[in-house]
C-alpha positions as CSV (number, residue, x, y, z in Angstrom):
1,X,-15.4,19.1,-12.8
2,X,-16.7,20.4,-9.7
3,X,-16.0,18.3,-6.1
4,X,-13.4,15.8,-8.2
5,X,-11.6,14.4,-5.1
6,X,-14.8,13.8,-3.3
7,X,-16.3,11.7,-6.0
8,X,-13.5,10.4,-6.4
9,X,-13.3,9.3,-2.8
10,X,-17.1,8.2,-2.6
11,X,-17.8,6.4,-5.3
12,X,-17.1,3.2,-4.0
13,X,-19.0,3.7,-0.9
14,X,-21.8,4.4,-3.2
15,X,-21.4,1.5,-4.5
16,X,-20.9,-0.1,-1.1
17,X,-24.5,1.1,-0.3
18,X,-26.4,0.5,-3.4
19,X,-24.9,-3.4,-2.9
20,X,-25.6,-3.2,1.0
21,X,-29.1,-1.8,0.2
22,X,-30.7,-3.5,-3.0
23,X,-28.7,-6.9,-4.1
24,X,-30.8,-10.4,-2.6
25,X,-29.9,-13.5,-2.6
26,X,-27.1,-15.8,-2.2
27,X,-27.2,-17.5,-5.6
28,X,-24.8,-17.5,-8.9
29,X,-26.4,-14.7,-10.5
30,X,-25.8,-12.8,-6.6
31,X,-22.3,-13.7,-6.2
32,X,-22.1,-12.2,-10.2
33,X,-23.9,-9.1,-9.7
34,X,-22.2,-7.9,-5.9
35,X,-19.0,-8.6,-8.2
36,X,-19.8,-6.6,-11.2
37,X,-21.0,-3.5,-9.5
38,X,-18.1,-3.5,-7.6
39,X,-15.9,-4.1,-10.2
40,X,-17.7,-0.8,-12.3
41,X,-17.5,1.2,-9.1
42,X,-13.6,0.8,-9.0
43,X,-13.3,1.3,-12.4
44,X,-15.5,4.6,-12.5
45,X,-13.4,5.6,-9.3
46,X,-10.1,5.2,-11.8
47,X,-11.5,6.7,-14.8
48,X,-12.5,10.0,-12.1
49,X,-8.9,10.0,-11.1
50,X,-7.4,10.4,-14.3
51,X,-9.0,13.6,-14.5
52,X,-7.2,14.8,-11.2
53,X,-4.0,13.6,-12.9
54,X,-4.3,15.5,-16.1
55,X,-5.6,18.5,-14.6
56,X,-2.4,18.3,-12.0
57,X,-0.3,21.5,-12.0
58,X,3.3,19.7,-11.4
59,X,5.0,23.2,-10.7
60,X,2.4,23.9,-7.9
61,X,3.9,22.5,-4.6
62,X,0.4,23.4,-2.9
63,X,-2.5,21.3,-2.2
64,X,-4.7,21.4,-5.3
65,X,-8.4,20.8,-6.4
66,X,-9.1,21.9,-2.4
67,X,-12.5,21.4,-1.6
68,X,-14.1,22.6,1.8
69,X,-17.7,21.7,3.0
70,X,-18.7,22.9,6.7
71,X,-20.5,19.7,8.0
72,X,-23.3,20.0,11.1
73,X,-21.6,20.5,14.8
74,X,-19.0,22.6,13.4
75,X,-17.1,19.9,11.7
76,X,-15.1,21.0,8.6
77,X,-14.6,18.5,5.7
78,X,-11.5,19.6,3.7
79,X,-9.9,17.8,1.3
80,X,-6.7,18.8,-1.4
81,X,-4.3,16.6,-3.6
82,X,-0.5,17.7,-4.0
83,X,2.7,15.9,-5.7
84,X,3.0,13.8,-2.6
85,X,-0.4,12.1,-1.9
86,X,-1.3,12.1,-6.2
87,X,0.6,8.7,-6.8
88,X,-0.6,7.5,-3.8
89,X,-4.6,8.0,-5.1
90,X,-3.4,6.5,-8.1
91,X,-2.1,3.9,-6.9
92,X,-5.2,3.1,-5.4
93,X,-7.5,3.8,-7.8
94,X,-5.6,2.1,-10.1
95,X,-5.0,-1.1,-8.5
96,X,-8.4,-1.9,-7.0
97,X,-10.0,-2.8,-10.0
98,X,-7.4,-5.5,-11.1
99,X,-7.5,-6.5,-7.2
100,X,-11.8,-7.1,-7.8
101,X,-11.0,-8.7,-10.9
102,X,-8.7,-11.2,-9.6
103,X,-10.8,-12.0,-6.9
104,X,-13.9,-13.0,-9.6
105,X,-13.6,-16.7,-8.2
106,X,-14.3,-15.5,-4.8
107,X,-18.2,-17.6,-4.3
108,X,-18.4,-17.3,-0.4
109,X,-20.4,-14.4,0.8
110,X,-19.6,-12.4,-2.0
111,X,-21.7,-9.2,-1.5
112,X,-20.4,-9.0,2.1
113,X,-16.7,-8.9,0.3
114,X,-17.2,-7.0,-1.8
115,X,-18.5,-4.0,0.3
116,X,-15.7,-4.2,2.1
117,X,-12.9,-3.8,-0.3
118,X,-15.3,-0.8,-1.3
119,X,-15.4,0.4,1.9
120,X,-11.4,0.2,2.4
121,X,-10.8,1.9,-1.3
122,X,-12.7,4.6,0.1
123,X,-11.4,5.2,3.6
124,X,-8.0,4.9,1.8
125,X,-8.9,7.7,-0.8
126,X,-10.2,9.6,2.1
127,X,-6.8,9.5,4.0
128,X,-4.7,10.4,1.2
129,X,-6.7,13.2,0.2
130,X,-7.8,14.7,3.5
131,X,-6.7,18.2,4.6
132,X,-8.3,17.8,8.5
133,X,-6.6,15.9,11.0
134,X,-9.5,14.3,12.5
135,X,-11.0,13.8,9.1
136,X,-7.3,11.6,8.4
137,X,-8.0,9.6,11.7
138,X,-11.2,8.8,10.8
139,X,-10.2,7.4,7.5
140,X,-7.1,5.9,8.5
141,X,-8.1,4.1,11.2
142,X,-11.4,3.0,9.9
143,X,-9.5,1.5,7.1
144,X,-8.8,-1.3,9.8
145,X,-12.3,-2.1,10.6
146,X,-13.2,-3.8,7.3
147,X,-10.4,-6.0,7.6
148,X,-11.0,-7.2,10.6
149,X,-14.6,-7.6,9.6
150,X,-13.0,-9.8,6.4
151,X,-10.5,-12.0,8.8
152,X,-13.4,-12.3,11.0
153,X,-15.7,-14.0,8.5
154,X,-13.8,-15.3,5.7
155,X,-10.6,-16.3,8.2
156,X,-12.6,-18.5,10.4
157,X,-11.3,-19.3,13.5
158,X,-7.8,-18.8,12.9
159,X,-9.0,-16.1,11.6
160,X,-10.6,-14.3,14.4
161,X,-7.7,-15.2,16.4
162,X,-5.8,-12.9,13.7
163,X,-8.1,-10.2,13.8
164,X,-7.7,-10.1,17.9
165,X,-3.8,-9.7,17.2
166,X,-4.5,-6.8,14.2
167,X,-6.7,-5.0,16.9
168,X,-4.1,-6.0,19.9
169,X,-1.8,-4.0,17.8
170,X,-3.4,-1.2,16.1
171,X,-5.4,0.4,18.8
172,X,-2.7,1.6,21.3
173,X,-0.9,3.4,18.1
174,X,-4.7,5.0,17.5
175,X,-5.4,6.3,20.7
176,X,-1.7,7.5,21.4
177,X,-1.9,9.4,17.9
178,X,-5.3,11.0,18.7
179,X,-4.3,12.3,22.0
180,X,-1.2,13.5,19.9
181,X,-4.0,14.9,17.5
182,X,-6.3,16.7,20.0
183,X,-3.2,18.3,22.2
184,X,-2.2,20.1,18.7
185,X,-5.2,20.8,17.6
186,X,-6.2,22.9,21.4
187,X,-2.6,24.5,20.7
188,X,-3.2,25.8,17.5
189,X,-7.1,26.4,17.6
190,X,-7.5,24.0,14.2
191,X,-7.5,21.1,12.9
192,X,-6.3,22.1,9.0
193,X,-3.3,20.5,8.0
194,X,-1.8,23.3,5.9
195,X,-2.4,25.7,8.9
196,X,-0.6,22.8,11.4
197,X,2.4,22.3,9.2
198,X,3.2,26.3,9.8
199,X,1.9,26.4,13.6
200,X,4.5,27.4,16.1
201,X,3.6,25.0,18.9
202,X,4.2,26.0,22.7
203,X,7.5,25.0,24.1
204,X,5.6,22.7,26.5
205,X,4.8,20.5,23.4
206,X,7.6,17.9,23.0
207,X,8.4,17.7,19.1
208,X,10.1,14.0,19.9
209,X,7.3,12.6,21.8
210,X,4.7,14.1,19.1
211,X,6.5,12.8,16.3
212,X,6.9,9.1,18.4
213,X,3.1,9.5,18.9
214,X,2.2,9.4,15.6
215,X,4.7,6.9,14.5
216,X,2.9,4.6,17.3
217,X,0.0,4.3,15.0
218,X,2.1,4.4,11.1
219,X,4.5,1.9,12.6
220,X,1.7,-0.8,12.6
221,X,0.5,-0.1,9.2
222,X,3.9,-0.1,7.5
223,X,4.3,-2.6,9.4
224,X,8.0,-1.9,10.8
225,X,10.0,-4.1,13.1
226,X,9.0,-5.3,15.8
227,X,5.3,-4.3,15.2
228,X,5.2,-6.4,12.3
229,X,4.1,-9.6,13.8
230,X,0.6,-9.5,12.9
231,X,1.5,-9.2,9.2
232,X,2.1,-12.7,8.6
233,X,-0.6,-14.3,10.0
234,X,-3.2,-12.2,8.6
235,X,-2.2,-12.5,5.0
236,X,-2.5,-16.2,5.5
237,X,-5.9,-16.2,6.5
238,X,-8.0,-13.4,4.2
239,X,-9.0,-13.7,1.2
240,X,-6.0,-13.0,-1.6
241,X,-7.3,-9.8,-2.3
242,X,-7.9,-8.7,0.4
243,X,-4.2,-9.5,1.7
244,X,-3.0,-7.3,-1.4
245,X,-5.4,-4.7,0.0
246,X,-3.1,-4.9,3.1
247,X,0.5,-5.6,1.8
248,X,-0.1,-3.1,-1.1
249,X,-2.2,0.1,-0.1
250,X,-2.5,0.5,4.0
251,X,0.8,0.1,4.3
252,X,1.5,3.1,2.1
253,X,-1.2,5.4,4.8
254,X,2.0,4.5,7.4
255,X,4.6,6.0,4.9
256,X,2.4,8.7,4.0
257,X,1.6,9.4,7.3
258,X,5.4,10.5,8.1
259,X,5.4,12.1,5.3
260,X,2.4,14.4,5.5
261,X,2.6,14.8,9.5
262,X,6.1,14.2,11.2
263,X,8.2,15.5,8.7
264,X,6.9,18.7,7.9
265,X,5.8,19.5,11.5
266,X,7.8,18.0,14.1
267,X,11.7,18.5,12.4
268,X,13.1,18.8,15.5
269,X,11.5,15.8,16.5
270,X,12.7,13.8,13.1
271,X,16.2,15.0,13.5
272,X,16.8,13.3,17.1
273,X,14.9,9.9,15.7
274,X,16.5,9.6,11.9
275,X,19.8,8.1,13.0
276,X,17.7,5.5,14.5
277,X,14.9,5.3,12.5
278,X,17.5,3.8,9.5
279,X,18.7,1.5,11.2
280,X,15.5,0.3,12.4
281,X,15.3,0.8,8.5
282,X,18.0,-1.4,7.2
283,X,17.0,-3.8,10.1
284,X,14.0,-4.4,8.3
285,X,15.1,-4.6,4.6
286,X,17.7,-7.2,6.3
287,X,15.6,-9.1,8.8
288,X,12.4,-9.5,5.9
289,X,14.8,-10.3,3.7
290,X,16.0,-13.1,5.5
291,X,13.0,-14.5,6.9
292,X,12.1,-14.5,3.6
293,X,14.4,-16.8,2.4
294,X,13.4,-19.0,4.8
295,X,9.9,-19.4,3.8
296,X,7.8,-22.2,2.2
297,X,5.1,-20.8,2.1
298,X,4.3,-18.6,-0.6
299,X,2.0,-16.1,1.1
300,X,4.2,-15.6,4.0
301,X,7.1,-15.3,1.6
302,X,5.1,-11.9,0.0
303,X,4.3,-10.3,3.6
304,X,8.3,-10.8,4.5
305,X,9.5,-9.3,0.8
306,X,6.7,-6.6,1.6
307,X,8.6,-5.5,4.8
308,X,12.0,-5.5,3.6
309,X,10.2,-2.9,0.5
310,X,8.9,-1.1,3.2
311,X,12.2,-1.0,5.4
312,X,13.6,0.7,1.5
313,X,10.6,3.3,1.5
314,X,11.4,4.0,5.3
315,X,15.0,4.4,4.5
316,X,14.3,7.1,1.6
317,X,11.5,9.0,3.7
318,X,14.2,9.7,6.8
319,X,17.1,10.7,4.2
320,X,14.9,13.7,4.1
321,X,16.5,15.0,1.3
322,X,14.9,15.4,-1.9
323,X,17.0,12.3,-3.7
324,X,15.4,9.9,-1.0
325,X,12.2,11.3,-0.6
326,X,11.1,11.2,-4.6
327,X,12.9,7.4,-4.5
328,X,10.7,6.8,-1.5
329,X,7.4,8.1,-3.1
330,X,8.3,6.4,-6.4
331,X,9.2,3.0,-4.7
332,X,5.8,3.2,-3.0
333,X,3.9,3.1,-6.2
334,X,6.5,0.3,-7.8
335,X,5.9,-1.6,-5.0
336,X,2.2,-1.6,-4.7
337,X,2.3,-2.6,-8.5
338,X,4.9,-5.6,-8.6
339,X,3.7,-6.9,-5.5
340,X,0.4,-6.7,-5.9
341,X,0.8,-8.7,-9.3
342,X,3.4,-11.5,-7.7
343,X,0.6,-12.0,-4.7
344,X,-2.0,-12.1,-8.1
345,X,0.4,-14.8,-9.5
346,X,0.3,-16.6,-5.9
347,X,-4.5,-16.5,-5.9
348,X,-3.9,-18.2,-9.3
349,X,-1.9,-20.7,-8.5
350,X,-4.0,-21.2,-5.1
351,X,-7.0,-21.0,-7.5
352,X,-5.6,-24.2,-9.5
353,X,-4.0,-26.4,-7.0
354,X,-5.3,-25.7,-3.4
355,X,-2.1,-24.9,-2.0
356,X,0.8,-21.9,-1.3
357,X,3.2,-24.6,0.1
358,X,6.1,-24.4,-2.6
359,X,6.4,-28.2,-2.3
360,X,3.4,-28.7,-3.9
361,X,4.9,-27.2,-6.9
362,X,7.6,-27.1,-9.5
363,X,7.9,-26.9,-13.5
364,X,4.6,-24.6,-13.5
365,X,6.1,-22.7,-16.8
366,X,5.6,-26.1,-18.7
367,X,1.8,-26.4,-17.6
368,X,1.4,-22.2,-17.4
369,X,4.1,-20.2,-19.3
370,X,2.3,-16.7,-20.1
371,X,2.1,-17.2,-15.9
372,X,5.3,-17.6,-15.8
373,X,6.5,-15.0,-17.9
374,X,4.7,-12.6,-15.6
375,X,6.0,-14.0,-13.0
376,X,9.7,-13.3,-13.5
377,X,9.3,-10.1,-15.0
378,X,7.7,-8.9,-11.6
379,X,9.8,-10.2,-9.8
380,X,12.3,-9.0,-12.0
381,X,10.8,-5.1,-11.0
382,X,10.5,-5.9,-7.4
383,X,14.3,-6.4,-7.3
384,X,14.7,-3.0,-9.1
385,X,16.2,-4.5,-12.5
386,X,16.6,-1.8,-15.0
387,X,13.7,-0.8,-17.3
388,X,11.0,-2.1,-14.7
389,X,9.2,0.6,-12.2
390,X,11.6,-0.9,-9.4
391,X,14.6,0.7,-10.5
392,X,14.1,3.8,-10.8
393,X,12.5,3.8,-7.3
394,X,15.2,1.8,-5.8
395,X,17.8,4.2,-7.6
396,X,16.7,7.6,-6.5
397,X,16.0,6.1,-2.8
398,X,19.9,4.6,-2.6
399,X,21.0,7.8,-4.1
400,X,19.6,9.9,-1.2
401,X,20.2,7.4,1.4
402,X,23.8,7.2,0.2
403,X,24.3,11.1,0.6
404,X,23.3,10.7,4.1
405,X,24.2,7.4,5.3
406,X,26.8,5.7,3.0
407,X,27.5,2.9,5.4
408,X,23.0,2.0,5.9
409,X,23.1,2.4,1.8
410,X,25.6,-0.2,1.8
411,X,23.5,-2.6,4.0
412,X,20.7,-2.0,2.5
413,X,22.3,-3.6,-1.1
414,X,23.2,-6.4,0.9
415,X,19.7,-6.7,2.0
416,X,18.4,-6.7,-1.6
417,X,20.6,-9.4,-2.7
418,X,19.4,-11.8,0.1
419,X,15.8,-10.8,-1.6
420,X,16.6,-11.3,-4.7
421,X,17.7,-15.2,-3.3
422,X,14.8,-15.3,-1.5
423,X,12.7,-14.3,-4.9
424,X,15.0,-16.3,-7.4
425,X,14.7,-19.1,-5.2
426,X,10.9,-19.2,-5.2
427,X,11.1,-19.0,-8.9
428,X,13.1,-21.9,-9.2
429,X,11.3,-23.8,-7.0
430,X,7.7,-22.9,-7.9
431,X,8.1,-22.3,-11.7
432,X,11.2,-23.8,-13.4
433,X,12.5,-27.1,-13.2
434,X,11.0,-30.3,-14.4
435,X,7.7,-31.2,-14.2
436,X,7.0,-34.5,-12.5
437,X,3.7,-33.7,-10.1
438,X,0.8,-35.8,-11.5
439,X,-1.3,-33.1,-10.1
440,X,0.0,-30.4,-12.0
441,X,0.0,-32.3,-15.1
442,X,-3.9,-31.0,-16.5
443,X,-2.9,-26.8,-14.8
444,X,-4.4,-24.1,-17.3
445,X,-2.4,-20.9,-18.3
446,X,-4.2,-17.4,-17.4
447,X,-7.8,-17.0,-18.7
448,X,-8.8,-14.0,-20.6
449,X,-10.2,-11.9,-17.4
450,X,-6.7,-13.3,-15.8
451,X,-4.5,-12.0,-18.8
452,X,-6.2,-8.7,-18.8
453,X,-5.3,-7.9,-15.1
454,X,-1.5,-9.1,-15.8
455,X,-1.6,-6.9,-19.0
456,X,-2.3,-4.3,-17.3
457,X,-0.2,-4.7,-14.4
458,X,3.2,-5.6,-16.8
459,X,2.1,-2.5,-18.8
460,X,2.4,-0.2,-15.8
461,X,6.1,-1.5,-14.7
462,X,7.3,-1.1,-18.1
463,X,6.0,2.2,-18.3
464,X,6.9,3.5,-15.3
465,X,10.1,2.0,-15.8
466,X,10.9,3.6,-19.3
467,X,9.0,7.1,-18.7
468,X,9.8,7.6,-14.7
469,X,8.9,11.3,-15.5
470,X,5.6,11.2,-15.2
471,X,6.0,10.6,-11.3
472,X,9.0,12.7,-10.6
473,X,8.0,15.4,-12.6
474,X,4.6,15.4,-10.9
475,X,6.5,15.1,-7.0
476,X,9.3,17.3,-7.3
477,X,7.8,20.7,-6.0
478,X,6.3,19.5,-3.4
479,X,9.0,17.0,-2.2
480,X,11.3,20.5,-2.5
481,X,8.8,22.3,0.0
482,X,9.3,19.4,2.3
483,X,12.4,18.9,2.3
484,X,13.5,22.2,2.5
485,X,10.6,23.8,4.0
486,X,9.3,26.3,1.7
């Protein structure tokens, strides 16, 4: 199939248009329609990307299915897939149509949602899979506009408020990383990727301060300590998928990010940050960890588990061995799948009783026990338990870690037993137990549209879990031509 990765990418802003352009109205049948042709976008968009991952040549550590279009003024689209970004599109492609799924109850301004979560599948697609470096600021950064566009109208004014903080924070990372951009791309005369990861840059170009410029800008997304502030507030104020949006699949364009840029082209740079960068690392598995475990609210409680995941990914990326890095890339796509399904578990509870505050809970499993049972076997993956997606992640990433840092590996276990508190606890408070609220007395288990999404989702940790192959196998050349610079 000719231009895969591009339809692939546009699909949903197809979509995005078509609803923009043609859907009236503001009625049931609206609201029904905006959601089912986003719903058949995202899926399309997955059943696209399958093709890309059975056509994928594992034992090529290149960038595959490359395509390259020159655009008017000179601009160059280019575009490639390679064991690194692959899991990553996915991921993605996977995940957004459970996401539009589970947001099916979502009645306010429906067509205006729904175009954005389009609009943020595709600029995440499009930074993934893009071989320019302006063409990957463009989607990276844009990727920031429909959420604050979301906080701004579904967030109200608390909401705004958030969306002043999000833009507070993630515009100074922008501009430092585009003058970063524009400096290499006059030095090297282009602004290809592949040809910019072999460039010898002039001596006047600081590898430390280029690599710190374009960790200005990923540091926000992933988010890492202290830049993380913003991450809180604004999951408690969008719409609950578009918060998994956030905590699930932009944060992976900051890991990716170091991955794709600093690593490979600033390792001079890399090797004066690593030492700090994990402990900045093990800092945040600790410090969201904690925090964590001080939460009563349940939304807040997933942004804080979501950094101390990310603080793991972090850890594995600046190992920068090939143990770490897999773990890292694996743990990514673990991550976005039990997380995104625990904050699924959180919307339908919200749905049924109003409220995230644990208090307002307790002995759901009586009322809700196919819930339930979701519920603990996610968490179960997001801890890293053996035969879930989590452990295999969580395993190669402590493995690599431990080879380089034995005393941050031994932190970082400390870390993930304060989690696993934090997680346990939430269970026991918000599931288990006895059931004595009057108001949870009439709750209803999953619907159908409800149990396919968690099918789906429990299918994937299991699998990954019991057949890690298909990832590793898929990563492991071009993690090896990273790592050791082929």
């Amino acid at each position: 199939m000719d231009n895969l990765l591009s339809i692939t990418i546009f699909i949903p802003a197809i979509a995005a248009a078509i609803l923009g352009i043609f859907l009236r109205g503001d009625d049931v049948e609206a609201h029904r329609n905006a959601k089912w042709v986003a719903f058949i976008a995202s899926a399309m968009t997955f059943v696209v990307s399958l093709f890309i991952l059975f056509e994928f040549d594992a034992g090529d550590a290149g960038f595959q299915f490359v395509e390259e279009h020159e655009w008017p003024l000179g601009v160059t689209y280019r575009v490639g897939v390679d064991g690194i970004s692959l899991w990553l599109v996915m991921l993605t492609t996977f995940l957004m149509p459970l996401i539009i799924a589970g947001a099916w109850r979502t009645e306010r301004r429906t067509k205006g949602f729904m175009i954005a979560l389009l609009a943020l599948e595709t600029l995440i697609l499009g930074a993934f899979l893009s071989l320019d470096l302006m063409f990957f600021f463009l989607f990276a950064e844009g990727a920031i506009l429909p959420l604050l566009v979301v906080l701004g109208i579904w967030g109200g004014d608390a909401g705004r408020g958030s969306a002043i903080k999000l833009a507070l924070y993630a515009l100074p990372g922008a501009v430092v990383m585009l003058v970063a951009m524009v400096v290499m791309a006059f030095d090297a005369g282009t602004t290809d990727i592949e040809a910019l990861k072999t460039h010898q840059f002039s001596e006047t170009i600081s590898p430390l301060w280029m690599a710190l410029a374009f960790l200005a800008s990923f540091a926000v997304k992933l988010p890492v300590w202290p830049l993380h502030a913003w991450t809180a507030g604004v999951q408690g104020r969008v719409p609950p998928a578009a918060g998994i949006v956030l905590a699930v699949l932009l944060s992976k364009i900051g890991a990716y990010g170091i991955l794709r840029f600093v690593l490979p082209m600033f390792p001079e740079g890399v090797a004066l940050l690593a030492p700090i960068a994990v402990w900045v690392s093990v800092f945040m598995i600790l410090y969201g960890a904690l925090v964590a475990l001080a939460q009563s609210d349940l939304v807040r409680l997933m942004a804080y588990v979501s950094m101390a995941h990310m603080g793991f990914v972090l850890l594995g990326v600046f190992s920068a061995n090939p143990q770490g890095v897999d773990g890292a890339i694996f743990f990514m796509v673990s991550h976005g799948i039990a997380l995104a399904a625990l904050m699924l578990v959180v919307a339908a509870l919200r749905d049924r009783v109003g409220s995230t505050d644990m208090a307002a809970f307790g002995g759901v499993a009586a009322r809700m026990p196919v819930l339930a049972f979701g519920a603990l076997i996610f968490t179960l993956a997001s801890l890293g338990v053996p035969g879930t997606s989590g452990f295999v992640g969580l395993f190669l990433t402590m493995v690599g870690v431990f080879a380089a840092a034995p005393v941050i590996a031994a932190l970082a276990l400390v870390g993930l037993a304060v989690l696993a508190a934090a997680l346990f606890g939430m269970i026991k408070r918000v599931i288990f137990g006895p059931l004595i609220k009057q108001s949870l007395m009439e709750l209803g288990d999953l619907n159908r549209r409800e149990l396919l999404v968690f099918a789906a989702l429990f299918g994937a940790v299991l699998y990954l879990g019991l057949f890690p192959g298909i990832v590793t196998e898929s990563t492991a050349a071009s993690v090896d031509a990273l790592v050791f610079r082929e």
